[in-house]
Z-matrix of the N, CA and C atoms (Angstrom, degrees):
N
C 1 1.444
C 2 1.536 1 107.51
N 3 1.297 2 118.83 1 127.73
C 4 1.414 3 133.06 2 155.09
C 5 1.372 4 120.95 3 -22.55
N 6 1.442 5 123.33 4 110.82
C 7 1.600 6 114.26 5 -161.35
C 8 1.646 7 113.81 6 -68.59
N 9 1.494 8 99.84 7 -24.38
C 10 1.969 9 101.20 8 -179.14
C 11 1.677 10 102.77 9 -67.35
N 12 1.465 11 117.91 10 -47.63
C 13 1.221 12 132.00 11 164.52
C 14 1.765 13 100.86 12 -24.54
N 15 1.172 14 98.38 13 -77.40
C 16 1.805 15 111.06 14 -150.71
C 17 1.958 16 82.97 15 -53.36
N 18 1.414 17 101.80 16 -41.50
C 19 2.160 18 100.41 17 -173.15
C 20 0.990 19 111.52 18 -38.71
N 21 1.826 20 102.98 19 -58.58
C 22 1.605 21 126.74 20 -165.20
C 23 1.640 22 104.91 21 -49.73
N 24 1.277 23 118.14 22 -58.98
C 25 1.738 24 135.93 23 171.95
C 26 1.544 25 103.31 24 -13.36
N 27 1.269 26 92.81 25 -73.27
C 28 1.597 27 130.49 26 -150.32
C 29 1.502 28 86.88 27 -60.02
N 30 1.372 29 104.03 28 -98.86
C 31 1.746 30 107.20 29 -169.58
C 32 1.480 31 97.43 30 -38.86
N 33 1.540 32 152.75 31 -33.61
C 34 1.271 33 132.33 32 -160.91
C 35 1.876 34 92.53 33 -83.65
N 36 1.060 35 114.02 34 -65.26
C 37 1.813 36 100.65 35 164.42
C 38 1.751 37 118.10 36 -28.39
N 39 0.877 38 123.06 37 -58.87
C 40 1.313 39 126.96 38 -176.08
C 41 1.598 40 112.20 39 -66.80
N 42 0.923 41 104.66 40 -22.49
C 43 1.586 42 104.23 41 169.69
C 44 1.771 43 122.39 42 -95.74
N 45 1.100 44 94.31 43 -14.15
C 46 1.746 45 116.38 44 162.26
C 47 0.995 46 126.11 45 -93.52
N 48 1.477 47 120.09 46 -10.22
C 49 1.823 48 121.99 47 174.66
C 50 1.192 49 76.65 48 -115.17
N 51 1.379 50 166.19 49 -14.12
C 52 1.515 51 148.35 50 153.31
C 53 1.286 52 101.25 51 -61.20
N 54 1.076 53 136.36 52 -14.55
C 55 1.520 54 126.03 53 -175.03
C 56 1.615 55 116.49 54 -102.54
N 57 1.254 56 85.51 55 -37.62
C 58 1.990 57 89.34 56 169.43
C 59 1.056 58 100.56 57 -102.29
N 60 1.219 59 159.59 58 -30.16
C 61 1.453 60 122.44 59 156.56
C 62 1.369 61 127.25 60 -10.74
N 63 1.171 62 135.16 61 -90.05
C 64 0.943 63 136.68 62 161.61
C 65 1.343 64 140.00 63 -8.70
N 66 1.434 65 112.61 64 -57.97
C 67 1.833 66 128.62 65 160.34
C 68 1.351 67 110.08 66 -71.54
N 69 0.687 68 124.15 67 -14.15
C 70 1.478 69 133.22 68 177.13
C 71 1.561 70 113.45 69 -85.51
N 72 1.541 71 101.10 70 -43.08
C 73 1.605 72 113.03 71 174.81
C 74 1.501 73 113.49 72 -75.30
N 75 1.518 74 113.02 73 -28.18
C 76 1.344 75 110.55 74 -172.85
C 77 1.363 76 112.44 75 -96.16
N 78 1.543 77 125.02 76 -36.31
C 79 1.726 78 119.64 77 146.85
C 80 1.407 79 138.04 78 -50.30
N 81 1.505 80 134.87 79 -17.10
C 82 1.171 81 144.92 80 168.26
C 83 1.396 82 99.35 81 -89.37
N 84 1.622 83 137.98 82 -36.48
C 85 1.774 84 126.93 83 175.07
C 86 1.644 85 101.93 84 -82.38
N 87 1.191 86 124.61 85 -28.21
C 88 1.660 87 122.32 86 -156.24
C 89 1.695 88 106.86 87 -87.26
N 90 1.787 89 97.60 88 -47.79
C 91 0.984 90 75.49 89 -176.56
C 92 1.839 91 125.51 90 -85.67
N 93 1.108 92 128.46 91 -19.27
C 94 1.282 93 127.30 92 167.03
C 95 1.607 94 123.62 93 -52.21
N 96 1.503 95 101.70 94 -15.47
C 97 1.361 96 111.05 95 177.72
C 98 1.431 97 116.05 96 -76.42
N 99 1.539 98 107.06 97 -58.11
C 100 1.165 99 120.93 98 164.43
C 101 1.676 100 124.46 99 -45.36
N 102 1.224 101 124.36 100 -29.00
C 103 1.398 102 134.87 101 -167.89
C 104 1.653 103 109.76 102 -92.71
N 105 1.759 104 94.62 103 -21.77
C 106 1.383 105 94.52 104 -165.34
C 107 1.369 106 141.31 105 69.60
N 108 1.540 107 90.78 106 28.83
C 109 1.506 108 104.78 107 179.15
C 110 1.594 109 93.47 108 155.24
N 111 1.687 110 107.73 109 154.55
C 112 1.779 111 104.85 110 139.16
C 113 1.424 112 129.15 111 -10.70
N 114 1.402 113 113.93 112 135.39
C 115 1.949 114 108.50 113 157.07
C 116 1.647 115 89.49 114 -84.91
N 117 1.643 116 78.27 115 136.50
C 118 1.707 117 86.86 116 170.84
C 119 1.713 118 110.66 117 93.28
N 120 1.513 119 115.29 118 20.22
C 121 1.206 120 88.05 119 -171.61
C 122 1.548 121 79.68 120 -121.74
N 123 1.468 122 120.71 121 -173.55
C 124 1.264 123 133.67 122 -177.70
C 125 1.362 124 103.70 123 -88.56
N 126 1.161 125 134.04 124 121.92
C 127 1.917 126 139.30 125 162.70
C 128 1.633 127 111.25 126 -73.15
N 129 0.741 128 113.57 127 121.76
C 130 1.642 129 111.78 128 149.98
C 131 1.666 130 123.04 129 -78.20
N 132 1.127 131 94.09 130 154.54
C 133 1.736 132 105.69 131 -164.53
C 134 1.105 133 107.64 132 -102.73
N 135 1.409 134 115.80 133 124.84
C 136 1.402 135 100.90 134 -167.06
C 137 1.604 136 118.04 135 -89.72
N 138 0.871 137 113.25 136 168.73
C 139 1.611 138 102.33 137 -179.13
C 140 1.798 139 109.11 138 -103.96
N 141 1.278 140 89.23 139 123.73
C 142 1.581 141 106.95 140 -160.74
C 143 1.475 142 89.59 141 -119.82
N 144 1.359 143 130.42 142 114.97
C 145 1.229 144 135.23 143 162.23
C 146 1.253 145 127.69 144 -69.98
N 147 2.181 146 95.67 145 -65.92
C 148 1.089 147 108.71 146 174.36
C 149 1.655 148 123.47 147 -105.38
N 150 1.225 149 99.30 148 109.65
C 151 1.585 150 107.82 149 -171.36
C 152 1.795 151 91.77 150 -100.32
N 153 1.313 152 91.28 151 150.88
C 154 1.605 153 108.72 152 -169.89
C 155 1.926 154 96.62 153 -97.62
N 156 1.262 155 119.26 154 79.75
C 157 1.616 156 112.46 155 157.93
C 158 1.510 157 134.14 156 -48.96
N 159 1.271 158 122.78 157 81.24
C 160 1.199 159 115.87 158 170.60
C 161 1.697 160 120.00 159 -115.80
C-alpha cells in the first residue's frame, strides 16, 4: 500500500473515532440515566402507599 494512502487512512480514522467518541460517550451515560437504570435490566417497584388521586 502507498505510504500517503496508509497516512490518508489513519488521520481519516482518527478523525472519525474523534467524532464518535463523544456520541457514543454521551448515549451510553444519558441514556441509562434517563431510563433509570440499564435497558434490559430488572426495576424494582417501589412501594408507593400514598399516591395522591386526583
Amino acid at each position: 500500500m502507498n505510504f500517503f494512502l496508509r497516512l490518508f487512512i489513519r488521520q481519516w480514522l482518527g478523525v472519525v473515532l474523534a467524532a464518535l467518541a463523544p456520541v457514543v460517550l454521551v448515549a451510553f451515560l444519558s441514556i441509562p440515566y434517563s431510563l433509570g437504570g440499564h435497558p434490559g435490566e430488572e426495576r424494582t417497584l417501589a412501594a408507593s402507599g400514598t399516591q395522591h388521586m386526583t
